[in-house]
N, C-alpha and C positions, 0 to 999 in steps of 0.2 A: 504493500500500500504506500502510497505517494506521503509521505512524512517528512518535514525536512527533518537533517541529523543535525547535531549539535554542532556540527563543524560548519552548516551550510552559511551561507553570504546571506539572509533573509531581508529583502526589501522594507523597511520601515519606512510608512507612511508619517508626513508629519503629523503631529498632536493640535494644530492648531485648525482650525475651520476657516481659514480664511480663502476668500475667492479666488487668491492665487493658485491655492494648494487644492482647491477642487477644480479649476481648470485645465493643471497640469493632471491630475487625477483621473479627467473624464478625458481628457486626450488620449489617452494612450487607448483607452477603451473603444475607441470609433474609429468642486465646480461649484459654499453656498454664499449664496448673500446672507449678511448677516441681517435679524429681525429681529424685533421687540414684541413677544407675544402678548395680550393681555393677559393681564390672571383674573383668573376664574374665583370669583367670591363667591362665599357661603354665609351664614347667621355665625357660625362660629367655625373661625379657622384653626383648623386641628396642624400638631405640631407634627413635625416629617413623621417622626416614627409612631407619633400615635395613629395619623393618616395608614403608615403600612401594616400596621398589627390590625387596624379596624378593616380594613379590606379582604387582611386572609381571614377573618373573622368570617365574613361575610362568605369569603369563597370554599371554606374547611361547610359552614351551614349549610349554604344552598347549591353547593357543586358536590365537593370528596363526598360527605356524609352521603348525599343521597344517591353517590356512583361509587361505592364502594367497589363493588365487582370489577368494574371496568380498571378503579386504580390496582385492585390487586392482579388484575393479567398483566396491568404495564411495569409490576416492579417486575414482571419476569425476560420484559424489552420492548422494543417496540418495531412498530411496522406500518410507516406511515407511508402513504399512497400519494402524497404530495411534498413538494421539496418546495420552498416559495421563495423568491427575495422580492422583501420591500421596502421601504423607504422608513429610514431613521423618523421619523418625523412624528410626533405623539400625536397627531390626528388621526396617523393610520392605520392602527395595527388590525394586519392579518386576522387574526383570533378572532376578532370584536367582528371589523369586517364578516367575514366568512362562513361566522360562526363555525371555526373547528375546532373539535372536539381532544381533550388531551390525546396525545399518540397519534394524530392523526395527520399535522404537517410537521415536516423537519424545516425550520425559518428559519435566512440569514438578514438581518436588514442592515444598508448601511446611508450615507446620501444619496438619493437619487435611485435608491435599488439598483447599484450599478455590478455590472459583472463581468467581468475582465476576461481579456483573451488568455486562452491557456501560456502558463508560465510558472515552473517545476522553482524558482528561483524567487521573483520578486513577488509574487501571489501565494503565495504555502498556502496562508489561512483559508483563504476564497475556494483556492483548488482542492485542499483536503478536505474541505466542507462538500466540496460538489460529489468529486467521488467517494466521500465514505457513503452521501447520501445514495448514491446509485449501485456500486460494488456491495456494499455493506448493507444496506437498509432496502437497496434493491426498489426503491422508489418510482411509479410508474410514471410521475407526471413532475416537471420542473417547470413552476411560472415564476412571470416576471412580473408586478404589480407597479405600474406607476399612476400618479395619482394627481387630481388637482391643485393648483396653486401650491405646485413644489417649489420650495425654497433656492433645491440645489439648481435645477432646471431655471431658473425666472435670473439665479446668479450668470448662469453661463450665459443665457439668451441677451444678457444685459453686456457681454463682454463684444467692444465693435472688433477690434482684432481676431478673435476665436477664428478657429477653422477645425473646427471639431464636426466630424463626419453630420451628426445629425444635426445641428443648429445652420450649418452652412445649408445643408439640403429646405430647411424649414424656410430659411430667409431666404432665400432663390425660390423656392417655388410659392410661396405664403408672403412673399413682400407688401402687397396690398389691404395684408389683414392686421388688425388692431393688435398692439404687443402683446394682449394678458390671451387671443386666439392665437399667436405663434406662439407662444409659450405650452396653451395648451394642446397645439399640435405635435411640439418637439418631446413634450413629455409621452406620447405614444411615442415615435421616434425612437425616442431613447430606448424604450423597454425592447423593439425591433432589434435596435445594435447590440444590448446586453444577449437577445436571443440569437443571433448569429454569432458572437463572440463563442456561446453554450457549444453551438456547435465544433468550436476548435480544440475540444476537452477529446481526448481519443475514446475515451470510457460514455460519454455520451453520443460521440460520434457512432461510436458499434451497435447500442442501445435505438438510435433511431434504423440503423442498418437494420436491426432484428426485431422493428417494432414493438421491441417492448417498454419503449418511453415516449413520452410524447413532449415537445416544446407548446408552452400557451402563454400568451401574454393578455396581458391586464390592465382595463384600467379604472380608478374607483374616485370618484366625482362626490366628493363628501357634502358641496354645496349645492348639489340639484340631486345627489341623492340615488344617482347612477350609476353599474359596475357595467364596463363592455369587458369582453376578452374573443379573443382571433388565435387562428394557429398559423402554425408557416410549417 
C-alpha cells in the first residue's frame, strides 16, 4: 500500500490560508479569500466545551442509543459505498447534506474539495486516503461535492492573472455573465478537474476499467436549497 516511509521528501502544504497559497494550491490541480463570517447568536451563548459535550449529549440520545446494533457491526469495520471530498467550509458538511449514515461515506474535505493529480511524493495524505478508500474499503463510488458561494472558488475567480485550467475556461467562455454566475459556474468546473485529476490515480484508473467504481460529481446550493450531480 502506497505509504510514504519515514525517509520520504513529503510535500508540506503551507499552514497559512492565504490566496496566494490556494492559488498556487489549485494550480497544480488543473486558492481562499479570506471572510468574516457572522456569528450565529443564541438566548445564551454556551462556552466551546460546554457547546461540544451538549451536542454529543444530544447525538449519544437521539443517534448511538437508538442505533445500537448498527454501532456495534461498525466497531467490527467498516464498508462504506461512498468515498466523498468536500469542501472545508462549515456550511457544508456531507453528513448533514446527504444525510449519511455512520459507516456509510469515507470523507476527505479540504478548500475547495480539491483533489490533486496523482503524486506518490508531494500528495501522500490525499493519495493514501484515495486508495486505502478503494484497495482497502473497496468503495464503489468516489464524488466530488462542490458547493455554493465557495470561499476558495470566489478567491481564485477574483485572481486577474490566474490561469488555472478551470477559471481561464469559465472567463472565456462565461465572460458576459455576472461574477457571483462565473463563480458559480467554475465551482462545477472545478469538481470536473478534481474528477479527471481521480482518474490519474492507477488504483482508480483499473476500478473504472472493471467497473466497479464509478466517478460523480456534485453540486449543493445551500441558498436555493438545491443538490445537482452528473457522471463523466
Amino acid at each position: 500500500m502506497w505509504f510514504p516511509s519515514h525517509n520520504s521528501h513529503i510535500y508540506k502544504r503551507p499552514t497559512t490560508t492565504s490566496l496566494y497559497n490556494i492559488k498556487q494550491w489549485y494550480k497544480i490541480i488543473s486558492g481562499s479569500q479570506s471572510c468574516t463570517l457572522p456569528t450565529l447568536s443564541t438566548e445564551k451563548e454556551m462556552e466551546p466545551v460546554e457547546r461540544l459535550r451538549s451536542g454529543f449529549d444530544y447525538f449519544k440520545k437521539e443517534i448511538y442509543e437508538k442505533k445500537l446494533e448498527l454501532f456495534s457491526q461498525l466497531a467490527e469495520g467498516q464498508s462504506p459505498k461512498f468515498m466523498v471530498f468536500a469542501c472545508a467550509d462549515s456550511r457544508v458538511c456531507p453528513s448533514v447534506v446527504l444525510n449519511f449514515q455512520p459507516g456509510e461515506a469515507f470523507t476527505v474535505r479540504n478548500i475547495a474539495n480539491m483533489v490533486p493529480p496523482y503524486d506518490q511524493i508531494k500528495y501522500a495524505g490525499v493519495g493514501a486516503a484515495i486508495e486505502y478508500a478503494v484497495i482497502q474499503l473497496k468503495v464503489e463510488n468516489i464524488t466530488v461535492i462542490g458547493h455554493s458561494r465557495c470561499g476558495g472558488i470566489k478567491g481564485l475567480m477574483s485572481i486577474t492573472d490566474d490561469s488555472s485550467t478551470s477559471t481561464d475556461k469559465v472567463k472565456k467562455e462565461y465572460a458576459s455573465l455576472p461574477f457571483a454566475d462565473q463563480c458559480t459556474k467554475c465551482e462545477k468546473e472545478a469538481v470536473n478537474v478534481s474528477l479527471e485529476n481521480l482518474k490519474t490515480y492507477p488504483f482508480v484508473k483499473e476500478g473504472l476499467e472493471k467497473k466497479t467504481l464509478k466517478l460523480i460529481g456534485g453540486h449543493y446550493d445551500f441558498v436555493k436549497g438545491n443538490f445537482e450531480t452528473w457522471e463523466i
